[in-house]
N, C-alpha and C positions, 0 to 999 in steps of 0.2 A: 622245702623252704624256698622263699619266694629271694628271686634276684634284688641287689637295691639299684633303687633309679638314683640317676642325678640329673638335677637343673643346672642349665648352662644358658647364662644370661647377660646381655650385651644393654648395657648402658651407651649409651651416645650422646657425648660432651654439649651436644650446643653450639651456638655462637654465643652464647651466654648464660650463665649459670642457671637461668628461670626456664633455659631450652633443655635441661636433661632429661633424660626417659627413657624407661627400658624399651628397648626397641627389636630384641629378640630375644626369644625364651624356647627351649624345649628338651623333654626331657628326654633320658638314654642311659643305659647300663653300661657303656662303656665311655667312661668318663676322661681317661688314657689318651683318646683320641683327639681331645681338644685342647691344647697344649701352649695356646697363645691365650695371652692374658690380658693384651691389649691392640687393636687396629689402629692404625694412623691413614688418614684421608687427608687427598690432596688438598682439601680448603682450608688445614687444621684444625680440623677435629677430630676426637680419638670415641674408639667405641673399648670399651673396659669390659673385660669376658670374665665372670666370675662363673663357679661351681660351687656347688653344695650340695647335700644330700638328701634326698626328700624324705619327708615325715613320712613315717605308719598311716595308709590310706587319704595323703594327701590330693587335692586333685590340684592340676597346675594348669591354667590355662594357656597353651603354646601360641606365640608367633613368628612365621617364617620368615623373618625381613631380611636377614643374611645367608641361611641357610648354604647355599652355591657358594659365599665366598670363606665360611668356617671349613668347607668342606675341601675346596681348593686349596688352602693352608694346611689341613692333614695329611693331603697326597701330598704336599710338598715337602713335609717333616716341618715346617716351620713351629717354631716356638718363640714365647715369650712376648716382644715389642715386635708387631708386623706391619710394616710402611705398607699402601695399597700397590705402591709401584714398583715394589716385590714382585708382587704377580702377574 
């Protein structure tokens, strides 16, 4: 039996509502490990981390745009609301 993946995906607020887009995506079996649900940056704007589980032979097209800093917030335990100046 094959492991399930999940997509872990970062929206990024804008400076205005017609600026949102997902701005990181990528999949992983250990879903546990990403535990913050939203980033706040110093200009105000928030990046919004959502999970979900991927379909039966879905294919997800990844981008690395934050990678270094979801991974930074792992080792740190941080979860849930995470200011950048946390880190």
């Amino acid at each position: 039996m094959s492991r399930k993946r999940w997509v872990i995906e970062g929206t990024w607020s804008g400076y205005t509502g017609s600026q949102r887009h997902v701005c990181h995506r990528v999949v992983t079996t250990n879903p546990d490990k990403f535990d913050v649900t939203c980033i706040g940056f110093s200009d105000n704007t928030t990046m919004l981390i959502t999970k979900r589980e991927c379909k039966p032979r879905e294919r997800v097209t990844e981008k690395h745009g934050y990678d270094r800093l979801l991974e930074e917030c792992a080792i740190k335990g941080l979860s849930g609301y995470v200011n950048v100046s946390q880190l």
